[in-house]
Backbone as JSON, one array per atom type, in Angstrom:
{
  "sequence": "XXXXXXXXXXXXXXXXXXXXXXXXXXXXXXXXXXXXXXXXXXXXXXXXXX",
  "N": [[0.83, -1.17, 0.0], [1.76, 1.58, -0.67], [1.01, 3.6, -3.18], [1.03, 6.16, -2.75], [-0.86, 9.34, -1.13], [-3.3, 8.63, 0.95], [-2.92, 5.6, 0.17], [-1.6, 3.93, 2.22], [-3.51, 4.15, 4.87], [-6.11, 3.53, 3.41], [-5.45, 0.67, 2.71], [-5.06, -0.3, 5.61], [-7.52, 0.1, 6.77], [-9.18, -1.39, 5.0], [-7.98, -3.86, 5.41], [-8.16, -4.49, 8.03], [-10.78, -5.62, 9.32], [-10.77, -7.44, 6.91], [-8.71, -9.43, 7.97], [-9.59, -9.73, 10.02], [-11.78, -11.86, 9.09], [-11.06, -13.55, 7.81], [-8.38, -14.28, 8.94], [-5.1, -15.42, 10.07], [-4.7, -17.4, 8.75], [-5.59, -17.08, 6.13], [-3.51, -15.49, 4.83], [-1.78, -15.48, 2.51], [1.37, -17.67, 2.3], [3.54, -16.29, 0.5], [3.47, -13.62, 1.04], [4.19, -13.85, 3.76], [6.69, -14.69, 4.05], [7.82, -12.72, 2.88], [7.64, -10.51, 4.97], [9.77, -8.25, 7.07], [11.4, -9.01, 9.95], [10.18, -10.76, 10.75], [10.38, -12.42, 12.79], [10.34, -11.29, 15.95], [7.84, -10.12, 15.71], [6.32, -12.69, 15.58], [7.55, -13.51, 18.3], [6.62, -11.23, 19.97], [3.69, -11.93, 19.4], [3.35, -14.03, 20.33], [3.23, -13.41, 23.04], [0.97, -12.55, 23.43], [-0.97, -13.66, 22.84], [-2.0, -16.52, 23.96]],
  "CA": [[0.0, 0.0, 0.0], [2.88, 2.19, -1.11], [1.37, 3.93, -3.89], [1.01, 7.53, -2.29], [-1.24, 9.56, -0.5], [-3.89, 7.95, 2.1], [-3.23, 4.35, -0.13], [-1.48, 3.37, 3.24], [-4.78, 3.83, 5.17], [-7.14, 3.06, 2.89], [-5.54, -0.5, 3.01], [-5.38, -0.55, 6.55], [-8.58, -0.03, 6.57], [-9.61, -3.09, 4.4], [-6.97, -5.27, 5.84], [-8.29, -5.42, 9.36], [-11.27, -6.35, 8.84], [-10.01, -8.71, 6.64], [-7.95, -10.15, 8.87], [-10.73, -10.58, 11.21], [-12.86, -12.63, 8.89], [-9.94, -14.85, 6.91], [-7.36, -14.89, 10.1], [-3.54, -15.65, 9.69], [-4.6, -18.72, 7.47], [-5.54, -16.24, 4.78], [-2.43, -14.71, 4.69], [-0.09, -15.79, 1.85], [2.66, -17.92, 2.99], [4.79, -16.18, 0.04], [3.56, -12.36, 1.87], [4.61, -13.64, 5.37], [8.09, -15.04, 4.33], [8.86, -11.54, 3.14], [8.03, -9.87, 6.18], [10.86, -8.15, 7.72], [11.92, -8.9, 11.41], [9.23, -11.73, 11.74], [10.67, -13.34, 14.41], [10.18, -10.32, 16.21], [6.66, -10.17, 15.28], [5.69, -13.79, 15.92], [7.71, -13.55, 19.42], [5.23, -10.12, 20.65], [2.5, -12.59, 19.37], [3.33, -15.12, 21.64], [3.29, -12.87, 24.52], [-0.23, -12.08, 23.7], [-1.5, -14.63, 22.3], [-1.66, -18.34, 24.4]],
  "C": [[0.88, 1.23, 0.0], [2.52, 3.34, -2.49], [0.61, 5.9, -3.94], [-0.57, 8.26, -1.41], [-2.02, 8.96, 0.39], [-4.44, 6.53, 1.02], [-3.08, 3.69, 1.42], [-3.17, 2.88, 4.5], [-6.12, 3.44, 4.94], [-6.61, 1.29, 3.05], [-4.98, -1.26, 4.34], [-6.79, -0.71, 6.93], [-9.63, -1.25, 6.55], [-8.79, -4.31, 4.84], [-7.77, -5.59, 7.47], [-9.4, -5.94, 9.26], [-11.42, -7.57, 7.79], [-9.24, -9.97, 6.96], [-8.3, -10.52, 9.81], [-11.68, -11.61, 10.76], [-11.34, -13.64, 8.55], [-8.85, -15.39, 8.14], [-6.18, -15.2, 9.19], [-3.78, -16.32, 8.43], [-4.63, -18.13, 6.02], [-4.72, -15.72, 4.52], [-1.78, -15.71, 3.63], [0.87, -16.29, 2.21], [3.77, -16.56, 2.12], [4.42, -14.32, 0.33], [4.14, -12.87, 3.16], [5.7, -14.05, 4.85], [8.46, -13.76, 3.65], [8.69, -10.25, 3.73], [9.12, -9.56, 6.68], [10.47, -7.94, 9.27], [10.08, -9.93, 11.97], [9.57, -12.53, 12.72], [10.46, -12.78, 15.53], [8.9, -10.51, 16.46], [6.03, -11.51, 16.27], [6.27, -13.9, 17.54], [6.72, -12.55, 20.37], [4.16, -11.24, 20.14], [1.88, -13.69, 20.48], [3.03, -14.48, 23.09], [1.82, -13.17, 24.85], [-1.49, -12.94, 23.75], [-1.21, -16.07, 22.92], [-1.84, -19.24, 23.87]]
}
């Protein structure tokens, strides 16, 4: 969501809700392996998440 003015929030927007109906599983493996500093990520998840 890079391609200038309020794209960023417009696909925040549509992503969370998105991400509340589909969940992780919907995610793309080949978007999450090029996440940067997912280990990071998935370790704060764990905190939160049991």
């Amino acid at each position: 969501m890079n391609v200038g003015d309020d794209a960023d929030a417009t696909g925040a927007v549509c992503g969370q809700p998105a991400g509340a109906y589909f969940g992780e599983r919907g995610i793309p493996e080949r978007f999450i392996a090029g996440l940067a500093g997912l280990d990071m990520l998935e370790a704060a998840l764990a905190k939160l998440v049991p």
